[in-house]
N, C-alpha and C positions, 0 to 999 in steps of 0.2 A: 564546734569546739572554739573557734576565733573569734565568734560575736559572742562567747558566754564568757569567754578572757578577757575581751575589750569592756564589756560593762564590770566586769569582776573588778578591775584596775580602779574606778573610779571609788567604788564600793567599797574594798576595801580602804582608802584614803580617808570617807567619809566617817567609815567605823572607827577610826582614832582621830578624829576631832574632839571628843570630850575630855581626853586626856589633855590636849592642848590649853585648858583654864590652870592650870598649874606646870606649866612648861616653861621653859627658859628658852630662844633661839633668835632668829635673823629675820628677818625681810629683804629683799633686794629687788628693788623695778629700775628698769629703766625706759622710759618715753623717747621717741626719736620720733621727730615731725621730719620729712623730708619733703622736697620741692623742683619740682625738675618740669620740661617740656619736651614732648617728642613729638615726630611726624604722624600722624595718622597711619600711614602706612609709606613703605618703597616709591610708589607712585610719586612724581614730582608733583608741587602744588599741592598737595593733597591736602594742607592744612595740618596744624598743630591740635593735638590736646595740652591739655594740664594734669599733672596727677601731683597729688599727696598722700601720699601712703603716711598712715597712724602706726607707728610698729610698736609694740611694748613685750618687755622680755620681764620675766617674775617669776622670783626662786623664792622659797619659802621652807627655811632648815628650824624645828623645833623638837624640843625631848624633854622626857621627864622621866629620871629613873634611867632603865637599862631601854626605856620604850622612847623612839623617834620617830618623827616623817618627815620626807623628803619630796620636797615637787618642785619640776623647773621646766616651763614654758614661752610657747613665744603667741604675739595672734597679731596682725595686720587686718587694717580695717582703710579699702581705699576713698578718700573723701572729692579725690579728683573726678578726671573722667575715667573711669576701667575701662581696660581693654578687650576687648570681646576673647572668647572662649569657648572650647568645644561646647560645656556644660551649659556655656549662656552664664554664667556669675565668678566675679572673681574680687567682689565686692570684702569679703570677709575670707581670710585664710588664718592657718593657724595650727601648732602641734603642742602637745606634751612630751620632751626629749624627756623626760623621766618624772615618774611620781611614785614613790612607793612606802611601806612604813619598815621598820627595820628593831629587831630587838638584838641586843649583846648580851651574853650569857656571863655569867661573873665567872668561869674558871675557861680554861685553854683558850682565851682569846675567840669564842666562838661566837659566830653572826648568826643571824634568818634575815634575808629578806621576802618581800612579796610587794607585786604590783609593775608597772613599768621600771628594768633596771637596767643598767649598761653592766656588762660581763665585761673585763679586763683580765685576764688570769692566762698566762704564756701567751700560747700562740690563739686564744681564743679572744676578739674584738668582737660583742654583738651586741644589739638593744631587744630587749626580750620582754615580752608580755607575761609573765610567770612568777616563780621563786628561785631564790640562793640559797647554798648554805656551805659554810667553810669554819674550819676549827682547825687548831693543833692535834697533833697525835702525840704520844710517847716518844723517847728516843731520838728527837729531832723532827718527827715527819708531821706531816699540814695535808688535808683533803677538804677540797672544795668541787660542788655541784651544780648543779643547776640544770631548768628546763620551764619548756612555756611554749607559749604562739611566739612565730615569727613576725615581727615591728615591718610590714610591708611598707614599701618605699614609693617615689613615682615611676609609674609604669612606663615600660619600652615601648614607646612610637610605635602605635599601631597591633600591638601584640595583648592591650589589657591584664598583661602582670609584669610583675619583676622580675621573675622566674625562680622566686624564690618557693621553699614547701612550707606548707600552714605549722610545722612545729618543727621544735628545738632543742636541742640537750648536749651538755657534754661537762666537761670537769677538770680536777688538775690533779695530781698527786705531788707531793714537793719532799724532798729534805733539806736541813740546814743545819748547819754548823754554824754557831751565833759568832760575826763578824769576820768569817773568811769565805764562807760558800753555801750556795743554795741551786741546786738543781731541782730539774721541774718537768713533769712529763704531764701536758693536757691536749684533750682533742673536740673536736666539736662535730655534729649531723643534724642532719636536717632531713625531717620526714619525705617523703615520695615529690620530685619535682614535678609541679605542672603542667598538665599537657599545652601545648602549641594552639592559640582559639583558632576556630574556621575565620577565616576571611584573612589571616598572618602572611603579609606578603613575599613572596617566592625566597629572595634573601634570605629573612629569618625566618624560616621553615628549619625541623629538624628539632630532635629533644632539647629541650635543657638540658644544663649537668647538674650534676647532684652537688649539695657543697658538701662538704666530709672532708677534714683537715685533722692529724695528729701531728705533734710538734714535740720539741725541747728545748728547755728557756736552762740558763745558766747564767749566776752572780760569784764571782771570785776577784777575793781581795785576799793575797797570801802577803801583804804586805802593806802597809798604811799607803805607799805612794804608787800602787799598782792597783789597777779597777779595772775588770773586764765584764761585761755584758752582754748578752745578744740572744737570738732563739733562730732557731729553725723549725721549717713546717714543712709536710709532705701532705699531698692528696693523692686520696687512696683509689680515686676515681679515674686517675691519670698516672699513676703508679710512678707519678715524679715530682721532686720536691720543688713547693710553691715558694720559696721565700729564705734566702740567710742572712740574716742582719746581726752585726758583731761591734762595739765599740770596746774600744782600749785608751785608759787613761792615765798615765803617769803624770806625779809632782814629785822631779827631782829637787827640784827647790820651794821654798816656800810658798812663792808669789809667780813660782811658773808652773802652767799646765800642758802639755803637750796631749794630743789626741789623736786617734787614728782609726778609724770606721771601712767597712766594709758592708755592702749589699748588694746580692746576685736577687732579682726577680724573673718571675715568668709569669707572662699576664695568664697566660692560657690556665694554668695550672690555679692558680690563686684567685680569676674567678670565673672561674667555671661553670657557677653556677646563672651566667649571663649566658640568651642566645648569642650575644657577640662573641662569643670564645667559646662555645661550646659545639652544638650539634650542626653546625652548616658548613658544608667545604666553602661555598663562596667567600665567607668569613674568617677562615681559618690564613688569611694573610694579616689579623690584628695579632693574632701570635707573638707577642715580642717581649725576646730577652731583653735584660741589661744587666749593667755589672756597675757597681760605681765602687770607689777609693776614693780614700777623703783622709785628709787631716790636717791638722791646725795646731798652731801656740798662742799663748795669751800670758804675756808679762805683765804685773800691778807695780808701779811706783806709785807710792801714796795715792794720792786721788785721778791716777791717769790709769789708765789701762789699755793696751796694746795689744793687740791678735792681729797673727796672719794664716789665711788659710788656701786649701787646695784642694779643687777634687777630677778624678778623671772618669767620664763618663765612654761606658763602651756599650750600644745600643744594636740592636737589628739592624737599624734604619739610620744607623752615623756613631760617629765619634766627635765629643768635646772637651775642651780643659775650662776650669772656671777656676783663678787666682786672683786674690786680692789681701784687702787688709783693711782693718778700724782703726779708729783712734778714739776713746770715749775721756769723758772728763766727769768727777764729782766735785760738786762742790760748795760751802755753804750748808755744810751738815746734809748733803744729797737734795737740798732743796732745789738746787739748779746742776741741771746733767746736758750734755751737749755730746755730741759726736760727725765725724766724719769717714768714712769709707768710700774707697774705690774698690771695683772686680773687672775684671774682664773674661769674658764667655769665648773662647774661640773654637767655633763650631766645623764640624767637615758641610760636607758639601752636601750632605741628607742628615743634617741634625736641625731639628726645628724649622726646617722647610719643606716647602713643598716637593718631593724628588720630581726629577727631569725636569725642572723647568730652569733653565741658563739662565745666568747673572744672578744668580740670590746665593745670602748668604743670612745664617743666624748669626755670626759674630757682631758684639758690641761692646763698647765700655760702658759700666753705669754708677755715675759719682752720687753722694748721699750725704746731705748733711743735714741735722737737725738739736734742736736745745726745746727745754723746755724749762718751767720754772714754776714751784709751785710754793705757796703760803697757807696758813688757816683761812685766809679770806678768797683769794682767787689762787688759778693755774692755769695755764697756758702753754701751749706747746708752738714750733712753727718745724715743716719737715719739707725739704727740697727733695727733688730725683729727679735726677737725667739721665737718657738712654744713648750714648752717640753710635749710630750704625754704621759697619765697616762698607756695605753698601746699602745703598737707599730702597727705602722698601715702602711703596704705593707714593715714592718722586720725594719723600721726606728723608733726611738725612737724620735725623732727633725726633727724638720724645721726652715731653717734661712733666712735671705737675707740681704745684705749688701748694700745701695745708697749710693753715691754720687754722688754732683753737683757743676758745677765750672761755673761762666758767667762772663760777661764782659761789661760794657755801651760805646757802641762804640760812641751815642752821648747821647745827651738828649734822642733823642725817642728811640733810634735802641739799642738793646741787644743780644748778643751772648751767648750762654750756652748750656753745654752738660749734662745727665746724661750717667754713668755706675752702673750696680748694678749684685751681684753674690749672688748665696744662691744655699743650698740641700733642696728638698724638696723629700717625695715619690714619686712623680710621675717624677721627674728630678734630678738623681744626681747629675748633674751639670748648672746650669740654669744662663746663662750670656747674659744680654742684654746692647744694647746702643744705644743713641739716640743723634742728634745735634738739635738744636733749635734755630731760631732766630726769634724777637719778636720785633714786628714795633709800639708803640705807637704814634697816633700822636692827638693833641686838636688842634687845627686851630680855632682863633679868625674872629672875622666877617670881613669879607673882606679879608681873608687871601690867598695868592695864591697857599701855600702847598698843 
């Protein structure tokens, strides 16, 4: 069933290519040459290689009529030295994060898709080898579907899967009240998890979980200056809810926003479907809650804008606060924007460190400023960050790093552009990278021969 979905995908793409001679849509690439040197290995002396990885990303949106397709990819080709690998080659990598063709139906707002597609709908996030399909109902209500192979990911160290199952299905039911509320009830499953391969070392031994998730999403605006958001999801596998996430948003005034967020997780629960959180007691100490509260304001005088925010982190494994504020600028018809920001993290004494080990601490401030500037001919950026630590962590007291970006519109579509960026950090005294880029947009009207 997975090898006849994964050739299915490509297949169908190919069958609406002829439609494509009378289409109207986009192109987009983009080229990044990078250049960097590492150690051969840990080993001191061990010598250097070189590597430059070829990376190019390309999306390709075209339609004609109520008929479209949709493809977006990346593929790395290393021109350097490669690094050795289980396989023996690491010469050539590469995915298709989505391709698929798509028709719209002229009455109740109604889709199809097929082929590689990302699912978004409540509590359901997945990349599916399959089809969609979602329409309006009567009365208010909306039902959307879907099902396929599961988009297998990289394998757990030593274990030869994901621990995901070869299929997938789930859907959403919704009503709405046009401009005050919209509730949503979707769930997702995943065929038979599995099994554990011979030779799976002692640790992750023990089932997978199954993924299996049902949820409820909700939009409510009883008022132009009131916005509230958020879903919750339960796993039926652990008979407790994997996730609440809630945002509230008032504009008592024009040009003020005030916000305020809410998130309880539970790793175990949400993904379960990993030996790490599922069937090993050994394991069963990555387990971990958290809670976080958040909120923020952001005032606009003319072309300045102001936010300050808060959040408090309450974990298994510590407590933190993180406070601060921006400061952003427009200016010049938005052609040149600039900003500055301070935060500060103050962590307990097991938040983002190692537990039991004396003298550490994750507290730090970290200041940020950056502008950029752009024209029809060039754009440029330049961005600071500094990290100052409450204590020193591997004899450093700081971490910085410095970008810059210089490009060029060679026409309408085509751009050229480079980054370079330098910084200390612990782990790199000296940490210098660079990259060339160039970037092809193109929109092609119907008939067009580009």
């Amino acid at each position: 069933m997975k090898k006849m979905l994964c050739r299915l995908v490509p297949a169908i793409l190919i069958a609406g290519l002829p439609a494509l001679a009378f289409a109207e849509g986009s192109v987009d690439s983009t080229t990044i040459m990078r250049f960097q040197q590492e150690a051969q290995s840990p080993v001191p002396d061990s010598g250097t290689r070189g590597l430059a990885p070829l990376t190019e990303f390309l999306g390709v949106d075209y339609s004609s009529g109520n008929f479209s397709v949709h493809a977006y990819g990346w593929g790395t080709a290393q021109l350097g030295d490669p690094k050795p690998t289980t396989d023996g080659n690491e010469t050539l990598q590469g995915s298709l994060n989505y391709g698929y063709l798509q028709y719209r139906f002229d009455q109740a707002n109604a889709r199809a898709r097929a082929g590689r597609i990302f699912i978004n709908e409540g509590v359901v996030n997945e990349q599916v080898d399959g089809a969609s399909f979602r329409t309006d109902l009567p009365y208010g209500f909306g039902f959307s579907a879907f099902g396929g192979a599961t988009v297998h990911t990289i394998n757990i160290p030593h274990a030869n899967s994901d621990g995901k199952g070869d299929g997938i299905a789930g859907g959403r039911l919704n009503y709405r009240l046009a401009g005050k509320l919209e509730l949503g009830l979707s769930g997702v499953t995943e065929s038979k998890r599995p099994v554990q391969p011979t030779g799976t070392p002692t640790v992750l031994q023990g089932a997978y979980g199954s993924h299996r998730l049902i949820g409820a999403d909700v939009w409510l605006s009883p008022l132009n200056m009131v916005q509230l958001s958020g879903h919750s999801s339960y796993n039926t596998q652990t008979d407790r809810f994997a996730e609440h996430s809630y945002l509230l948003q008032l504009t008592p005034l024009k040009n003020l926003v005030l916000a305020g967020s809410y998130d309880h997780h539970r790793d175990r629960d949400y993904f379960y479907s990993s030996a790490l959180f599922s069937g090993t007691d050994f394991l069963k100490n990555l387990s971990q809650e958290s809670r976080v509260l958040g909120g923020s304001a952001t005032y606009t005088i003319q072309k300045v804008e102001i936010s300050c925010d808060f959040k408090d982190y309450r974990r298994d494994i510590g407590e933190a606060e993180r406070f601060g504020g921006e400061l952003r600028g427009y200016f010049a018809d938005n052609s040149v924007r600039s900003g500055f920001g301070y935060h500060y993290l103050r962590a307990g004494s097991e938040f983002a460190v190692v537990p039991n080990v004396p003298n550490t601490s994750g507290s730090f401030h970290e200041l940020r400023g950056w502008a950029m500037h752009e024209t029809k001919g060039y754009f440029a950026s330049l961005d600071l960050i500094g990290y100052l630590f409450d204590k020193p962590v591997e004899n450093r007291d700081s971490a910085w790093e410095a970008q810059g970006s210089l490009g060029y519109h060679l026409t309408t579509d085509l751009a050229l552009s480079g980054d370079l960026s330098y910084g200390q950090n612990p782990q790199y005294r000296d940490d210098f990278k660079g990259l060339v880029r160039l970037t092809y947009n193109l929109t092609a009207g119907k008939g067009a021969t580009k």
